[in-house]
C-alpha positions in Angstrom: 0.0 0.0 0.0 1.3 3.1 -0.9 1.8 5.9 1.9 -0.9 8.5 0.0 -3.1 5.3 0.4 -2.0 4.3 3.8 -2.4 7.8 5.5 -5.9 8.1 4.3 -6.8 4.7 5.5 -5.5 5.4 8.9 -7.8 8.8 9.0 -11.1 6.8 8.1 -10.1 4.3 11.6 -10.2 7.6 13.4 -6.1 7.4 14.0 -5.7 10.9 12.6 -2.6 12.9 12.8 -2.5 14.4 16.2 0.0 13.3 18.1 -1.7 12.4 21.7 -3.9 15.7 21.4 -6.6 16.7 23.6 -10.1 18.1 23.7 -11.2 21.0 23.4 -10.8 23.6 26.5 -7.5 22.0 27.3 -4.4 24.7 26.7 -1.0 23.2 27.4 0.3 22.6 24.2 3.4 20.8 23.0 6.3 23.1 22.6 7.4 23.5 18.3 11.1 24.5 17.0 8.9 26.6 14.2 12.8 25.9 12.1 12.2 24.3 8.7 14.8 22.2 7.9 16.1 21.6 11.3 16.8 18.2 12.2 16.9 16.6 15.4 17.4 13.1 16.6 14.4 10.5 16.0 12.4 10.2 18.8 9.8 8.8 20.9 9.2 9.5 24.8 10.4 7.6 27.7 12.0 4.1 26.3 11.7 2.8 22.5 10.8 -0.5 21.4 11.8 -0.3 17.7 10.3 -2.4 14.5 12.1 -1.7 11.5 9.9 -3.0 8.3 8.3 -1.7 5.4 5.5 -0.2 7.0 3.7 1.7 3.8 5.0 -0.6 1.2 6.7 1.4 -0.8 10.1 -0.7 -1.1 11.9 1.3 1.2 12.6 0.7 5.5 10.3 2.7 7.6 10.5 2.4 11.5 8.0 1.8 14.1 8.6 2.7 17.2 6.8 2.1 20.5 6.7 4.3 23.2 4.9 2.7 26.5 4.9 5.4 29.0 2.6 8.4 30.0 2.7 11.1 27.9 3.7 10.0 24.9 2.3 6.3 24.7 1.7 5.0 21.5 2.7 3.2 18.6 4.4 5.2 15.6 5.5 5.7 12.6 8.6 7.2 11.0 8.2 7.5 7.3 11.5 6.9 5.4 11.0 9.3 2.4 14.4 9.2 1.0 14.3 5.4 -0.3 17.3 3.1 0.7 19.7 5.7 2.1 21.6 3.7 5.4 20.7 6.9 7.1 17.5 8.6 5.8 16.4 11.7 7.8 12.4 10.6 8.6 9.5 12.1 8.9 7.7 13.1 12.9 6.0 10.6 13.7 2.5 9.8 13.0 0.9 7.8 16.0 -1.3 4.4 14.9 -2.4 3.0 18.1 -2.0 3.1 21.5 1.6 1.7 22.7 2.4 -0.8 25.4 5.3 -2.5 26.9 7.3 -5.8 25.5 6.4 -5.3 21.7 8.0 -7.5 19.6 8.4 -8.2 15.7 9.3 -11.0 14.0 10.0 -12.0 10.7 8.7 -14.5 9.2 8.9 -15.5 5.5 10.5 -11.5 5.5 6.8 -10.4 6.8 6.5 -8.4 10.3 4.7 -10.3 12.7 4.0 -8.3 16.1 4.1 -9.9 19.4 3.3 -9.0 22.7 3.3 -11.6 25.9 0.7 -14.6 25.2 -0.9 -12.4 22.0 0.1 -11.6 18.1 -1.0 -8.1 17.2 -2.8 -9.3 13.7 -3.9 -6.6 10.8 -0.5 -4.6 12.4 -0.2 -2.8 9.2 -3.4 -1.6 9.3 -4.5 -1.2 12.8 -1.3 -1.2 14.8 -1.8 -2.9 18.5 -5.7 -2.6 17.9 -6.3 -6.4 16.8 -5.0 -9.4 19.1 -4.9 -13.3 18.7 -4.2 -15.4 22.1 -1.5 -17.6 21.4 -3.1 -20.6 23.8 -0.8 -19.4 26.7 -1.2 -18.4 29.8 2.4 -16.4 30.3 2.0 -17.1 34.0 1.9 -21.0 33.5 4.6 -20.3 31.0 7.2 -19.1 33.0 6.2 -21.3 36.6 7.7 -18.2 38.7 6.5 -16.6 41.6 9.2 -13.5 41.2 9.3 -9.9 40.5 8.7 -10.6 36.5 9.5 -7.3 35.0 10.0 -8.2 31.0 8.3 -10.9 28.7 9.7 -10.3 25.4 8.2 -12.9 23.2 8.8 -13.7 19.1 8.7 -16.3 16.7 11.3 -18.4 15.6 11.9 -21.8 14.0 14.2 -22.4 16.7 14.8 -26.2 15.6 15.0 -26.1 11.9 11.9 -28.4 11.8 10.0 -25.6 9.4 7.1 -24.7 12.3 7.8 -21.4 14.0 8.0 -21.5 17.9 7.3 -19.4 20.6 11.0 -17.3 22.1 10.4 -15.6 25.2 13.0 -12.8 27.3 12.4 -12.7 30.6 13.5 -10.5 33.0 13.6 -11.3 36.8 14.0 -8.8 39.2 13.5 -10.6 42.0 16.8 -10.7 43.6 17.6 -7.0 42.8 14.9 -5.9 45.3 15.4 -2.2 43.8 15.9 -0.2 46.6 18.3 0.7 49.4 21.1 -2.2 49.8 24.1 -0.5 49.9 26.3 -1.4 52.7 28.8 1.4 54.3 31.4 0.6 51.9 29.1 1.4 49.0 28.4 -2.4 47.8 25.0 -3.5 46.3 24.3 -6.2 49.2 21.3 -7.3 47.0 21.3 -9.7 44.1 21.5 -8.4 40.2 19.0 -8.2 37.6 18.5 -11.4 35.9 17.3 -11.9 32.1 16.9 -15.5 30.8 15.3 -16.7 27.7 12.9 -19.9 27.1 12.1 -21.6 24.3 8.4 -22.6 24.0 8.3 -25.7 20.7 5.7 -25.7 18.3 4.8 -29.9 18.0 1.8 -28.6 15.6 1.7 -26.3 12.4 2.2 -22.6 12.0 -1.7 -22.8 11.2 -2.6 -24.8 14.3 0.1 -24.6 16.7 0.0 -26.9 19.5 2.9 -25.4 21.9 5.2 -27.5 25.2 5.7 -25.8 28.5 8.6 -23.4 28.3 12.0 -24.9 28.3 14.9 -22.2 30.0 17.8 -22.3 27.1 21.2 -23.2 28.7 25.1 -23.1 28.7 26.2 -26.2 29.9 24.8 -27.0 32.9 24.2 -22.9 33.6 20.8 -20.8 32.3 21.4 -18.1 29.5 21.5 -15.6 31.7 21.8 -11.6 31.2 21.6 -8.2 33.3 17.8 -7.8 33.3 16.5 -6.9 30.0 17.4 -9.9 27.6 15.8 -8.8 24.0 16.4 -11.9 22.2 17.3 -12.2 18.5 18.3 -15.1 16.6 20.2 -15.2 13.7 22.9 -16.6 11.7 25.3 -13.9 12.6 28.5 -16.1 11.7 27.5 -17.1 8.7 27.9 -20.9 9.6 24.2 -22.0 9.0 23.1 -22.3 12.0 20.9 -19.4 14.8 23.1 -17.8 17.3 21.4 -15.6 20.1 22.3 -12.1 20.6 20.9 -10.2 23.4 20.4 -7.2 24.9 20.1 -6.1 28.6 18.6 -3.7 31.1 21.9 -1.2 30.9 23.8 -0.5 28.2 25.8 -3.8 26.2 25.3 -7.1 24.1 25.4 -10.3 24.9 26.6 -13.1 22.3 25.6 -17.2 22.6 27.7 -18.4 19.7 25.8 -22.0 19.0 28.2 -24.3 18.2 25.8 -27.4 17.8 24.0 -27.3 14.2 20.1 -25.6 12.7 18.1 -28.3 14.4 20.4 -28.9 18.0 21.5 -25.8 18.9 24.3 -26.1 21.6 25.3 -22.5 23.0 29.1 -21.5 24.0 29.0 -19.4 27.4 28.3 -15.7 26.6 30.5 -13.2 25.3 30.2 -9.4 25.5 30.2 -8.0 21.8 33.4 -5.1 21.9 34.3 -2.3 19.2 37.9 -2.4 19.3 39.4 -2.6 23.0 36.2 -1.4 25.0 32.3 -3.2 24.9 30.1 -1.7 22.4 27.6 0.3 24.5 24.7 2.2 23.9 24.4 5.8 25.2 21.9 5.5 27.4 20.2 2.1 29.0 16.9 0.3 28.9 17.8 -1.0 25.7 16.0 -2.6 23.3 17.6 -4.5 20.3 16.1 -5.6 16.6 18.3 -7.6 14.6 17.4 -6.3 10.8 19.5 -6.5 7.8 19.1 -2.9 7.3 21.2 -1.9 4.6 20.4 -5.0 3.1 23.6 -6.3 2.4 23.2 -9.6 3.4 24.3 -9.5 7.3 22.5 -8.4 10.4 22.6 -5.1 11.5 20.8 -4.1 15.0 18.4 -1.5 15.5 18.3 -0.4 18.8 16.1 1.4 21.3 17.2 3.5 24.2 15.7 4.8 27.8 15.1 8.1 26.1 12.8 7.3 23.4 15.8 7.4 21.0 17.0 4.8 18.0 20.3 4.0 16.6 21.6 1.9 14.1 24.6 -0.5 14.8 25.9 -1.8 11.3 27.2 -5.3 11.3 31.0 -5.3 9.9 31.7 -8.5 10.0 33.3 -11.3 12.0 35.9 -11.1 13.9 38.8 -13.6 14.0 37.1 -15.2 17.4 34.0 -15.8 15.0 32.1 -13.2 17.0 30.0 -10.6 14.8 31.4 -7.1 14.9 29.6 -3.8 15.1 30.2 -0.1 14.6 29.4 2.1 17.1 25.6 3.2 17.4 24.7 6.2 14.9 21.2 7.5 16.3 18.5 8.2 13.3 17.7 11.7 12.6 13.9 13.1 11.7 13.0 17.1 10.5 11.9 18.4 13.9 9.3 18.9 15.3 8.7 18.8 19.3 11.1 20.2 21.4 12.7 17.1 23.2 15.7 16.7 25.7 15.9 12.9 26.3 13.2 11.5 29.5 12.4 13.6 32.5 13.0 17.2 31.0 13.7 19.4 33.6 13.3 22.5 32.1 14.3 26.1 33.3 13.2 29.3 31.4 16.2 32.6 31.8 17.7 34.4 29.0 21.5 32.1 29.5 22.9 34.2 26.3 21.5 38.1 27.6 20.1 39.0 24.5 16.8 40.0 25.4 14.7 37.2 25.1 13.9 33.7 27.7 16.4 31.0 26.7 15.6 27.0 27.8 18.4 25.8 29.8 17.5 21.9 30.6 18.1 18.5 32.3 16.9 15.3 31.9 17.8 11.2 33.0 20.6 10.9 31.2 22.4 13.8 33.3 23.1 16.0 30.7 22.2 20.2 30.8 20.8 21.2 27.4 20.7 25.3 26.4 18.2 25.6 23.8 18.9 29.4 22.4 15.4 31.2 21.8 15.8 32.6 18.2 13.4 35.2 17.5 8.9 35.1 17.2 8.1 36.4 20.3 5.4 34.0 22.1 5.5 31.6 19.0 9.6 30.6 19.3 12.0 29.6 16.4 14.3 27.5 18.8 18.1 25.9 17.9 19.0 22.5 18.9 20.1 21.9 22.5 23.3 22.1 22.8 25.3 20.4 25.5 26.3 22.9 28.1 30.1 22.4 28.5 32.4 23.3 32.6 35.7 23.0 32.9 36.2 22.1 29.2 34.2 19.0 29.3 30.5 18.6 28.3 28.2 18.0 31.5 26.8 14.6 32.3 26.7 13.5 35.9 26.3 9.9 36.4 25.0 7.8 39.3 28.0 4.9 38.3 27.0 1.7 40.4 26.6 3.2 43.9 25.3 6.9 43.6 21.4 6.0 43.0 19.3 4.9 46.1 17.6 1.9 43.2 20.9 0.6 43.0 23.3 -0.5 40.2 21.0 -0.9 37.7 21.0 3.1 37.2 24.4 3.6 36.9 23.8 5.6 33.5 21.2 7.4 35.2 21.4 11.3 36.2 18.5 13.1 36.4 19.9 16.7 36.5 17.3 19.4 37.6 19.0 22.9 37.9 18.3 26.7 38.4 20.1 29.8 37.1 20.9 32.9 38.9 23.9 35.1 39.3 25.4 32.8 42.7 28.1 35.2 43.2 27.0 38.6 42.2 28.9 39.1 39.7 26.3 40.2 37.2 26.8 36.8 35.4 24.6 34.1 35.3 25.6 31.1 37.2 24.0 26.8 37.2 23.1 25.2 40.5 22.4 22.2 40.0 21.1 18.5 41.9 20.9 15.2 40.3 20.6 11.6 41.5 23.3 12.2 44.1 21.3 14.7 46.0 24.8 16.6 46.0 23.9 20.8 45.4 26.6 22.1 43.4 27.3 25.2 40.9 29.3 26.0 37.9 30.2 29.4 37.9 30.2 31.8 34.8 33.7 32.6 34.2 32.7 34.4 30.8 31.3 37.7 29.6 28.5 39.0 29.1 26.3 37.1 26.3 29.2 34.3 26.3 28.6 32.2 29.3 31.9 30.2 30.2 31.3 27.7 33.2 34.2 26.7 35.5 34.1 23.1 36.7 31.6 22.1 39.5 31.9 23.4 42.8 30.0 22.2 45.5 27.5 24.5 47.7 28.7 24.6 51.2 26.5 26.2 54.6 27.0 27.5 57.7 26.1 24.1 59.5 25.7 24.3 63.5 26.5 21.0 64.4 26.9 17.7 61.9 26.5 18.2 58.2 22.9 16.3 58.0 22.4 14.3 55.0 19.2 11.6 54.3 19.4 9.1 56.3 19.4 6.1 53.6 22.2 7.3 51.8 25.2 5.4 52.4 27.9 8.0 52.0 28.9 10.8 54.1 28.9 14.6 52.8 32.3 16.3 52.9 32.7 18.9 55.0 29.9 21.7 54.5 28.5 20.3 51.4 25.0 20.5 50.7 23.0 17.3 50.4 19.5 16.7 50.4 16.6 14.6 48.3 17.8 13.5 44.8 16.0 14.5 41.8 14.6 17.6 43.5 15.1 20.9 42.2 17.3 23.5 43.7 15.4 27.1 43.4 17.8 30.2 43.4 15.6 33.6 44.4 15.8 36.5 46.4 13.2 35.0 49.0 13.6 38.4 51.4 14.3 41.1 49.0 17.7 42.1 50.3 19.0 41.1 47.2 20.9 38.2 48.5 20.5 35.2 46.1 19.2 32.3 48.7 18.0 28.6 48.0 14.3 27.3 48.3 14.7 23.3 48.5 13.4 20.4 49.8 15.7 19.7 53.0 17.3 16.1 54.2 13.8 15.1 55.6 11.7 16.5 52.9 10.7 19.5 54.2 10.1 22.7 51.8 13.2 25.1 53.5 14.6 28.3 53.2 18.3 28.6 53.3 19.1 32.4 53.8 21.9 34.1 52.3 23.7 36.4 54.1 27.2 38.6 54.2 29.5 38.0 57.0 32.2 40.7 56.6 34.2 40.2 52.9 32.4 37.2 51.7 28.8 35.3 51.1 27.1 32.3 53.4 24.6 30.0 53.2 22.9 29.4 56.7 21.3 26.2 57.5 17.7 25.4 56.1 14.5 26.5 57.6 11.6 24.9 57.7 9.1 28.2 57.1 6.6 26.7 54.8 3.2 25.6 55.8 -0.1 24.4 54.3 -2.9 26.9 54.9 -3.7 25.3 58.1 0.0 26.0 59.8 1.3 22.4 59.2 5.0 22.1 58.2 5.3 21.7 54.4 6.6 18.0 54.3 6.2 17.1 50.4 8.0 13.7 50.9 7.6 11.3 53.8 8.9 7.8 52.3 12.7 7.0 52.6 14.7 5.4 49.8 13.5 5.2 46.3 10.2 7.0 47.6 11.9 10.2 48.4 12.7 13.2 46.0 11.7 13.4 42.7 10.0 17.0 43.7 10.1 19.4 41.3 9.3 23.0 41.7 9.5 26.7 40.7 9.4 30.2 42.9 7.3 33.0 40.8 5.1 35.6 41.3 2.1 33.8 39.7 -1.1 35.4 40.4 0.5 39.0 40.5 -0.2 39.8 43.7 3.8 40.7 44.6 3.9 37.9 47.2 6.5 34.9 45.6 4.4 31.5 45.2 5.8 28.0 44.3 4.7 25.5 41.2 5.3 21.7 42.1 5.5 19.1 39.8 2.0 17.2 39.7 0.2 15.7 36.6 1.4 18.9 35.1 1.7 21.5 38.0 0.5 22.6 41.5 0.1 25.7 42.1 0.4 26.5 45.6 -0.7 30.3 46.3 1.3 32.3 49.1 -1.5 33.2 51.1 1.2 35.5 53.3 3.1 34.9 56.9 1.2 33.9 59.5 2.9 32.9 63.3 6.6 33.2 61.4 5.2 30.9 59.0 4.5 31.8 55.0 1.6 29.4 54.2 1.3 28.2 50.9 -2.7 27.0 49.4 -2.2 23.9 47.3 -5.1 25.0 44.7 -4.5 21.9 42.7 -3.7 21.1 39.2 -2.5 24.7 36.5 -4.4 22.5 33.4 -6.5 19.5 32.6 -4.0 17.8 30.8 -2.0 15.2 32.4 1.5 15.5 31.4 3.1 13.2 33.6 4.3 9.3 33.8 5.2 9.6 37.6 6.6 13.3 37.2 7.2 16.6 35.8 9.3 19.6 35.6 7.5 23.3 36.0 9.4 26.6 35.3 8.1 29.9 33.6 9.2 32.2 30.9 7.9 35.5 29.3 8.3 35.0 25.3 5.9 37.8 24.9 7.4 40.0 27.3 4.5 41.3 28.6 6.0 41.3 32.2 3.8 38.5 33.1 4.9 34.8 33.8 3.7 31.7 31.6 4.0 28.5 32.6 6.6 25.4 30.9 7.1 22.1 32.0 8.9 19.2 31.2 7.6 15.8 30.8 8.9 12.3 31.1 8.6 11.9 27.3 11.5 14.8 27.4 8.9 17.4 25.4 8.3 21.0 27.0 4.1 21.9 27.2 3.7 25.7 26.8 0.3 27.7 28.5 -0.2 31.5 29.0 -0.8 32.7 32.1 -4.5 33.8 32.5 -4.1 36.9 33.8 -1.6 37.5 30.8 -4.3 37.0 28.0 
């Protein structure tokens, strides 16, 4: 079918061409880069499950891409326009059905077939994930496990030669990881790992009436196939000896490869190996990953096409064989589309200032990955032409903070993980604007601006000290102690720089150690600037201590928030993160206390997986503050302010 065909078909089943839109009434929109010709990287939201196939038969390789988290959940496609370029710039996406997790494709007889655990998605090309067959399992009975089951990845393969396609399932199990708080005082995971095994499930009917045995668990020896978490199964012949070897995937970042070294219909698997690009593992950006093996460029060998935790997809060409017989890859080269949505990998975190000073609000941003974006505002007043982000650079190297294997509360499993949320404000007074920044580490640091004017230079992080009175404090399921003064409090929670007082001393308004909403003052003592110790001067309208998180461990943070003048009426007011964003209304000081009205949700429209990002800006300059947030699909969502309209 060709794609003029294909489009219209989709509009007739109601797909239509929105992307996730929303009724009428509703006003926070998806931020545009209004830049013809701009491209960006392709893109989903949080985590893509990638299906590279012909998806509107015109000869050439689209992709489809699932995306199974809140906002952005769906199944899409990315129309390859350019024909049989290895690196075609596609199309935005165009969203077919709704999206859901462990989506697999197969090929059979070179025809997708779409599988999800215990179910084929038929009439895919047509109606996406709409249409199911059971496959006669039940994927409890399957798997005989009791555990913390967090992946079934299931596909078809003739995994015996016999000319019947059986059932191949990943599994990941969890259940020794636990997933929160088990580091010892030394730092060590005390837990188990993440555990990915694959089953074999064999067909003793017909492809027409299958008739299928209980799972069997696919072994080395006398040990399981066994990976980090996330296993993402493919067969193929990848060295060339006739014969399917497994390749898999996993929860982090690498590749896993079972050479078989029996024959087609008794496959005998070597232990696995972990596939390298010269001297060091080939590794994808990110984690979460999710690979496809595809003969892309359709030269006769398997490529991979794989999806990362951002919503991103890269394409790892095959090389060849190296001489241990082990299939070589290049390093992953992510797939470009013409832009469209403003995106800045998962968990945006978004902060509206004008970072170059030319007159106009700039987006300076953070997401999972732990990188800090600047996206330079280029002219159209309210209606933006935007640049790409560009990673901010300090000291000379471009910004990512990392958890590593011991910096997140969840464990090693997050090692990649960063979740940078940041403020800017001039930290030092020295009419420059400066970064303050938290991540996964909970540690408060800044990069000062060693530049000029319009030329923002950062120095390499430095970490915010204060005028303790007694023991630095620090949350009590971290396992590491805070050096000397240093500022540590809830991960993932943003660190607000304002003039709280108005004696034009630039304080911090944070969550504390405990979770508490705190003011640390700012204040000069003789020749130089301190930060006292936080104070715990919020309270709900009834007088009760702001505590926005009470659970410890992975239950903690996550709080994001702004300080802004919302409602106009000169008294400063604070947005949390919420479905899109609280707004909680300063009501004024009452007993000491300023107490703060949680009014609810700013829109209608949930925005939000299990967080989001608020901050404001003033495109329009009209001296009154909209509101932006960031979303876990990594997109920014734009409304005016009422009382700006």
């Amino acid at each position: 079918m060709r794609i003029g065909h294909r489009i219209r078909f989709l509009l007739i089943l109601g797909f239509g061409l929105h992307f996730i839109g929303f009724g009428q009434g509703d006003s926070l929109q998806r931020l545009q880069y209004n830049n013809p010709g701009l491209e960006v990287d392709l893109g989903v939201g949080l985590w893509a499950w990638p299906m590279p196939m012909d998806f509107d038969g015109d000869g050439d390789f689209d992709l489809i891409v699932v995306c199974p988290d809140k906002p952005f959940n769906g199944t899409y496609f990315f129309e390859n326009k350019e024909g049989d370029k290895r690196l075609p710039i596609f199309e935005p996406p165009v969203r077919i059905s709704d999206g859901k997790q462990n989506v697999q494709v197969s090929y059979v007889d070179e025809k997708p077939r779409v599988l999800s655990p215990g179910m084929e998605h038929i009439e895919f090309l047509k109606r996406g994930l709409k249409v199911t067959k059971p496959l006669g399992l039940d994927t409890d009975d399957v798997f005989q496990t009791e555990g913390n089951i967090r992946a079934k990845q299931w596909k078809y393969v003739d995994y015996d030669g016999d000319g019947v396609q059986d059932l191949i399932a990943g599994v990941g199990d969890w259940t020794d990881y636990g997933w929160d708080d088990a580091f010892n005082e030394k730092g060590e995971w005390t837990n188990g790992p993440l555990r990915g095994f694959v089953f074999w499930m064999r067909n003793k009917g017909t492809d027409a009436d299958p008739v299928y045995d209980k799972a069997r668990q696919l072994r080395v020896g006398n040990k399981a196939v066994e990976v980090y978490g996330w296993p993402s199964p493919n067969f193929a012949d990848f060295d060339s000896d006739g014969d399917l070897d497994l390749l898999c995937g996993e929860f982090r970042d690498s590749f896993t490869y079972f050479e078989n070294t029996g024959n087609r219909s008794e496959p005998v698997y070597r232990a696995g190996r972990t596939l390298m690009h010269g001297d060091e593992p080939l590794t994808m950006e990110l984690q979460m990953i999710v690979p496809v093996a595809f003969d892309w460029d359709r030269d006769g060998d398997m490529d991979l096409i794989c999806g990362d935790e951002d919503g991103r997809v890269a394409l790892l060409e095959n090389q060849g064989i190296n001489k241990s017989g082990i299939p070589v890859f290049a390093k992953p080269v992510y797939f470009q589309q013409k832009a469209r949505d403003l995106k800045f990998g998962a968990l945006a975190t978004p902060y509206g200032v004008d970072w170059d000073q030319d007159g106009d609000d700039d987006i300076i941003c953070g997401n999972t990955a732990g990188y800090i974006g600047f996206f330079e505002n280029l002219g159209g007043g309210d209606k933006p032409k935007w640049a790409k982000a560009e990673l901010l650079k300090a000291g000379g190297h471009t910004i990512r903070i990392q958890a590593g294997r011991n910096g997140s509360i969840q464990g090693p499993a997050e090692e990649k993980w960063g979740y940078t949320t940041q403020t800017v404000a001039d930290w030092d007074h020295d009419g420059l604007p400066d970064l303050i920044v938290n991540s996964i580490w909970g540690k408060v640091i800044w990069y000062r601006n060693i530049g000029v004017s319009g030329k923002p230079l950062l120095d390499s992080a430095r970490a915010i000290h204060v005028e303790w009175k007694s023991e630095t404090p620090k949350p009590a399921w971290i396992w590491w102690d805070p050096v000397g003064k240093e500022l540590v409090s809830q991960w993932r929670t943003t660190p607000v720089a304002v003039d709280w007082n108005g004696d034009d001393l630039m304080d911090l308004v944070m969550l504390d150690h405990e979770g508490h909403l705190a003011f640390f003052e700012r204040e000069k003592q003789k020749d130089r600037l301190v930060l006292l110790p936080g104070r715990r001067i919020f309270a709900d309208e009834n007088g009760e201590a702001l505590e926005l998180i009470r659970g410890p461990a992975g239950k903690s943070g996550r709080r994001k928030l702004q300080v802004v003048d919302w409602d106009g009426d000169d008294r400063l007011d604070v947005l949390f993160n919420s479905e899109n964003a609280d707004f909680y209304r300063n009501l004024g000081r009452q007993d000491g206390k300023t107490l703060l009205q949680n009014t609810g949700n700013m829109d209608t429209r949930r925005i939000s997986g299990h967080t989001s990002s608020p901050t404001v800006v003033d495109w329009d300059k009209n001296g009154v503050p909209d509101l932006l947030i960031g979303a876990e699909d990594g997109r920014l969502y734009y409304k005016k302010n009422p009382r700006g309209t």
